[in-house]
C-alpha positions as CSV (number, residue, x, y, z in Angstrom):
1,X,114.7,113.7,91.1
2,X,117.0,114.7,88.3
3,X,117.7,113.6,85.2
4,X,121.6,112.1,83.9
5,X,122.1,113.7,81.0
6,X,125.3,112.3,79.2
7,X,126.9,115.3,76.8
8,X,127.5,112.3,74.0
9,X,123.1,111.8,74.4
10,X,121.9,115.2,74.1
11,X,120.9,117.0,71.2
12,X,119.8,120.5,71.0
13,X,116.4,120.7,69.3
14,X,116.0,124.5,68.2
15,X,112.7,125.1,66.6
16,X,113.3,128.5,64.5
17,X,109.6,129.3,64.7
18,X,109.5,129.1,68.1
19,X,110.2,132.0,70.4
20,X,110.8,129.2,73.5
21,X,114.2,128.5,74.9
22,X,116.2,125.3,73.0
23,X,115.3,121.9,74.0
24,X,117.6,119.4,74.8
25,X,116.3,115.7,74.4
26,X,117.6,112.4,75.2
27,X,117.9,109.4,72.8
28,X,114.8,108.2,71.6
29,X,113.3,104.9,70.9
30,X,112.0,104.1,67.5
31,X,108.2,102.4,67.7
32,X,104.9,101.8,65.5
33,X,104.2,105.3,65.9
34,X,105.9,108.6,67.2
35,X,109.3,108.2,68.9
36,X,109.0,107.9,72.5
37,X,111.8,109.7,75.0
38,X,113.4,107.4,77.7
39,X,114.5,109.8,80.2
40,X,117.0,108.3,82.5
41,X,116.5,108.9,85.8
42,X,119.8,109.0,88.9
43,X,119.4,105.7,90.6
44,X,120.4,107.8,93.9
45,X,117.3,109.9,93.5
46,X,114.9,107.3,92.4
47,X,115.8,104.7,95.5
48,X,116.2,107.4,98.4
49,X,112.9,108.5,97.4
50,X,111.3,105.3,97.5
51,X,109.8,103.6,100.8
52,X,110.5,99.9,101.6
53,X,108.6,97.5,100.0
54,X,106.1,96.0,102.3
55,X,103.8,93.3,101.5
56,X,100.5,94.1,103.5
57,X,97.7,92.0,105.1
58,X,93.9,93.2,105.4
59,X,93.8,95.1,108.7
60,X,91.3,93.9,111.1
61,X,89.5,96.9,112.7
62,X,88.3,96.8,116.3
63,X,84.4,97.3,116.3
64,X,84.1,98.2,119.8
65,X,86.0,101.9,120.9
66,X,89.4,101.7,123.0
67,X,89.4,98.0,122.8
68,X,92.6,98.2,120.6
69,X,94.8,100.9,120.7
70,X,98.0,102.2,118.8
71,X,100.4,104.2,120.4
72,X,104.4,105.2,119.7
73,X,106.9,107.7,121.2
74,X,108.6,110.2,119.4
75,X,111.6,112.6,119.9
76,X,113.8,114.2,121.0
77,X,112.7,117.2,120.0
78,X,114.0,120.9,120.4
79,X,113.6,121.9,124.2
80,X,109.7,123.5,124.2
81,X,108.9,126.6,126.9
82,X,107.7,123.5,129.3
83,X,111.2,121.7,128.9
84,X,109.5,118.9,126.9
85,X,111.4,116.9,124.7
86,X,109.2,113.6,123.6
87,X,105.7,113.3,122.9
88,X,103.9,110.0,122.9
89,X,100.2,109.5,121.2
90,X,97.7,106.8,121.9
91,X,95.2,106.1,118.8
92,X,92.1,104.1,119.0
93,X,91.9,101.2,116.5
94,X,87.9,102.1,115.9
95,X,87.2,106.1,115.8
96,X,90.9,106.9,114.9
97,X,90.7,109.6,118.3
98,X,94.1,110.6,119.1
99,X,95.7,111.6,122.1
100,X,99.1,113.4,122.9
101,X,100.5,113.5,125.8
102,X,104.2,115.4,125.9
103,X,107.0,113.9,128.3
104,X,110.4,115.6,129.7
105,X,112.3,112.5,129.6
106,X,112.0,109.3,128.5
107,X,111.7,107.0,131.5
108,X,109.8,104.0,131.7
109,X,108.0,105.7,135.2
110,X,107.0,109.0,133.1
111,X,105.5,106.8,130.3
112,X,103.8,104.2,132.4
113,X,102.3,107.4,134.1
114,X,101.4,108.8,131.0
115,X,99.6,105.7,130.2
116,X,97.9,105.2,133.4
117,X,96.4,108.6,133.1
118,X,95.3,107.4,129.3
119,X,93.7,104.5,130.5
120,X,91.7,106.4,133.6
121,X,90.3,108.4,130.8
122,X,89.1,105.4,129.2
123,X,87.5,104.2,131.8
124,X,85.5,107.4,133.0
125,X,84.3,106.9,129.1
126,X,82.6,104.0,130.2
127,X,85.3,101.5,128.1
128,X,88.0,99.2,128.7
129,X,91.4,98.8,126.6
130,X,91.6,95.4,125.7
131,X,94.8,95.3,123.6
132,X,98.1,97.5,123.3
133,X,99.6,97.3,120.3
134,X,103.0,99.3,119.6
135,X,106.6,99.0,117.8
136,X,109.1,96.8,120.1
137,X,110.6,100.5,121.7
138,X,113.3,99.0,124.1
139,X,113.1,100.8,127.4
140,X,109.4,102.8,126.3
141,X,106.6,100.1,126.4
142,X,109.1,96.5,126.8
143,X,109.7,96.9,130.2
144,X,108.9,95.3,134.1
145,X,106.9,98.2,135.0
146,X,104.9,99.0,131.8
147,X,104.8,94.8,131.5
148,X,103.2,94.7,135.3
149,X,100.9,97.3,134.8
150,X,99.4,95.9,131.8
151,X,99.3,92.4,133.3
152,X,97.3,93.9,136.3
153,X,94.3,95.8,134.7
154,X,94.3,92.2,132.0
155,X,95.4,94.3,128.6
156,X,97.1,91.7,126.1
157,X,100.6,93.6,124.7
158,X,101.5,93.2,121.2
159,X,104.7,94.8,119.9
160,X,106.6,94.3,116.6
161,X,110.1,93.3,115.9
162,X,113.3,95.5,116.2
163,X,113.0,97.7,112.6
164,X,110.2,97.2,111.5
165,X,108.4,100.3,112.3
166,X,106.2,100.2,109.0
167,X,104.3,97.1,110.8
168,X,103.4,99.8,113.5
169,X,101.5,101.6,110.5
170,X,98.6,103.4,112.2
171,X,100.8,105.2,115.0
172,X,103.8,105.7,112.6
173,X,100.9,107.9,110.3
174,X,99.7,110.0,112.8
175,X,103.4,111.4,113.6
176,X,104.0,111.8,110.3
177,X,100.4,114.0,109.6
């Protein structure tokens, strides 16, 4: 962030016993008490660095392991040695454990695949995925075959609306981290 300094604003405060550079201050406001400066910030900077304003409910954690989990895709990336260009990640709602899993394309077959692979983990854990939970990815998760599968082993799918991928918090995180 920057400050707008206005030329007409500014005065140079030199300070003769001072071996510092000049200062140059902004107008002041006059209070009980020492003068205050009001910097004045670019509007730009200030609301390009902000994030949306989002008005939160208490999150509900999952007590039992792998009964909820998060999960989002992510990419393209830069072509890697194995030719991958996504990665998707599955995160359980009670320990937080994450997994990655990297993909060459993004085709509903390679990520139900993925998934199926996830979820045979799982199990061999001795647990069962009770709820998916992700952002409304057209194509990735809101599909027949992704749809089918889930319907089959009985997990409930929750996704969120188009553009709203702040509601998808706990996935959204752990890509950015």
């Amino acid at each position: 962030m920057h400050l707008i300094v206005d030329p007409m604003d500014v005065e140079l405060v030199i300070d003769p016993t001072d071996d510092e550079p000049p200062i140059m201050v902004g107008p002041t406001i006059e209070m009980d008490g020492p003068q205050w400066e009001t910097p004045r910030l670019c509007l730009t900077c200030v609301h390009t660095k902000q994030q949306k304003h989002v008005i939160r409910t208490k999150a509900s954690w999952f007590s039992m392991p792998f009964a909820l989990v998060h999960s989002d895709l992510c990419g393209p990336m830069k072509h890697s040695i194995g030719g991958t260009q996504y990665y998707i990640i599955y995160i359980d709602d009670c320990t937080r454990y994450t997994e990655v899993y990297f993909l060459i394309t993004k085709t509903m077959e390679e990520i139900s695949a993925k998934f199926q692979h996830y979820q045979a983990w799982v199990e061999t854990l001795g647990f069962h995925i009770k709820c998916f939970r992700s952002d409304n990815g057209s194509g990735e998760y809101n599909n027949s075959i992704f749809l089918d599968l889930l319907g089959e082993t009985g997990i409930t799918f929750e996704s969120f609306p188009r553009y709203t991928q702040y509601k998808n918090r706990t996935a959204e995180q752990m890509i950015r981290t």
